[in-house]
N, C-alpha and C positions, 0 to 999 in steps of 0.2 A: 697454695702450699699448705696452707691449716688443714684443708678436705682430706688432701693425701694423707699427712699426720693423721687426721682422724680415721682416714681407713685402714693404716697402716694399725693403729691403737685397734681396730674393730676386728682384724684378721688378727694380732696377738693374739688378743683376750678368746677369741674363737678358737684359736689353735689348741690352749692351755685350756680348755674348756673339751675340748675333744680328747684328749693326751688323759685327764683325770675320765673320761668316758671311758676309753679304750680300762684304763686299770682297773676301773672299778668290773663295768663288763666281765673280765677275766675271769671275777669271782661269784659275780651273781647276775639273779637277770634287772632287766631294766626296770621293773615295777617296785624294784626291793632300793634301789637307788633313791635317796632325797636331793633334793634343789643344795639342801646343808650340807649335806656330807660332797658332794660333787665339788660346791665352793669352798669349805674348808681347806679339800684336797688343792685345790689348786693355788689358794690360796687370795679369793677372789670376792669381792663383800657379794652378799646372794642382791642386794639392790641389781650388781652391774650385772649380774649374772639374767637377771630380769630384764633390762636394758635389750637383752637380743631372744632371749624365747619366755615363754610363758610358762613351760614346766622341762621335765626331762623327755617328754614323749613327744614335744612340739623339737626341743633340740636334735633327737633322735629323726623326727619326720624331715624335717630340714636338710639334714645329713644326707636321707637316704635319696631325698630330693633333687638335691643337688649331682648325688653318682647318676640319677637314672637320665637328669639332664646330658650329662657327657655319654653315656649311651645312647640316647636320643641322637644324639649332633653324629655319634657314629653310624649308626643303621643308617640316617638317612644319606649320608655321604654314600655307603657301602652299597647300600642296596640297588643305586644305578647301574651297577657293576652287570657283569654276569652272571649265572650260574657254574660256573669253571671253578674246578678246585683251589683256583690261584685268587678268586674273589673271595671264598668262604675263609682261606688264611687271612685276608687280609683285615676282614672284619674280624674275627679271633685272635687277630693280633693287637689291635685295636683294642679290642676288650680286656684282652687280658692285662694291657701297656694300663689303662686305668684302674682296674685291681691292683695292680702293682704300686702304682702313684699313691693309694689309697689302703696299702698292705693291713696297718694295723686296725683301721676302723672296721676294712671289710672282713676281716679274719671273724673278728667278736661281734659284729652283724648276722655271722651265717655259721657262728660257731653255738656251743652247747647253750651259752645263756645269752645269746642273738633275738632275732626281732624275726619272728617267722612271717610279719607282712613282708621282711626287706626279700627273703627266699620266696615268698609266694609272689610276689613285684618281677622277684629276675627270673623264675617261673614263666608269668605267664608273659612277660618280655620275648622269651626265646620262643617259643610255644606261637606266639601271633607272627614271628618273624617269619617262621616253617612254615607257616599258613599263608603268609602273604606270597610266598617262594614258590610254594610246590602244592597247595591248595588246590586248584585248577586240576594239574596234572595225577591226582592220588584220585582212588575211588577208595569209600570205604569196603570195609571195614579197615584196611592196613593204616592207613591215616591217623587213625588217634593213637594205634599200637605203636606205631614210629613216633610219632612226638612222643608221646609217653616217656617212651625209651630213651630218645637224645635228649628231653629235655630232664631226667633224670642222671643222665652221662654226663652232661657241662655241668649241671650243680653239684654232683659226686669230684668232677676234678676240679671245681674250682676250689673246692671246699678243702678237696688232698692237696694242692697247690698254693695254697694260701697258706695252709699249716704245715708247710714243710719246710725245717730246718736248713734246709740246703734245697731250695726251689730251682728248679729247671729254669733255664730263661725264659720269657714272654714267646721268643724267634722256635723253640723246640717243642716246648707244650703246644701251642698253635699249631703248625705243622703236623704233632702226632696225632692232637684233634681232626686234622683235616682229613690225615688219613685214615685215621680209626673211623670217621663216621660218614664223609663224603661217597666214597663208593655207593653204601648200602641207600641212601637218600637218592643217590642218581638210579641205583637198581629196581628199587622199589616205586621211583617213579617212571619208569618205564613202561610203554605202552607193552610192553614184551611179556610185564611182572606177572608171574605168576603164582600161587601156596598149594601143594598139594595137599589135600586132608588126609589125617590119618585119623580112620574112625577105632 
């Protein structure tokens, strides 16, 4: 019973620790933040604040740790699946259900004064997944020009989707993803695929 309590105390204290993150973020980037000003804000002695990270970059690395874990536990469920449009929804939905779970941290992660390891992390996350997928089946040159491309696309909508006032559900944006990009991946991996050059 005390252990729980004390987890219980350790998840508060984290939460209101992330909550004066998210505000501060809003305004400036991570580097321009103090251990002081984080625990004034929250209203938390900097001792305890010390107690679970070592500065603001260890508490931010932590964070992003922790999201890449629950995308981790996702691909590898997902990716036994198929390649069928009905797998690639499911793992985008999937991801997207954890952005959502995680709205405000991930918004100011991948927003103006964000953490460009957390975008170069979900980067090259997507990037290795296409590779693992469809790697095999591309020849280059198309290959890097299609990652390029979709792995540009999911961080464009995540990023429109995260900071939109009135966000599409998890079930809609997935789905439009599937369809906006599923085709052209199953096209282009086609033994069929071909570019005509225009000189």
């Amino acid at each position: 019973m005390a252990e729980e309590k004390m987890d219980r105390r350790v998840r508060k204290t984290r939460a209101l620790l992330t909550q004066g993150l998210i505000r501060l973020m809003k305004e400036k980037d991570i580097k321009d933040i103090s251990v002081k000003e984080l625990s004034d804000l929250v209203d938390i002695n900097r001792g305890t604040f010390y107690l679970h990270y070592s500065d603001v970059y260890d508490m931010v690395a932590k964070i992003e740790d922790n999201l890449f874990e629950q995308f981790s536990e996702i691909l590898k469920k997902d990716l036994k699946g198929t390649k069928e449009p009905s797998s690639h929804y499911q793992i985008l939905l999937d991801v997207f259900t954890v952005l959502n779970n995680n709205r405000e941290i991930t918004r100011v992660l991948i927003g103006p004064h964000g953490d460009l390891t957390f975008v170069n992390r979900l980067k090259s996350m997507i990037k290795n997944q296409l590779e693992a997928f469809f790697r095999e089946e591309m020849q280059e040159p198309a290959s890097e020009y299609l990652f390029a491309f979709v792995v540009s696309g999911y961080v464009g909508v995540f990023e429109t989707w995260l900071n939109s006032d009135a966000p599409l559900s998890e079930e809609y944006v997935a789905e439009l993803c599937t369809k906006l990009i599923t085709p052209g991946l199953l096209d282009v991996t086609s033994p069929y695929f071909t570019v005509t050059e225009v000189m």
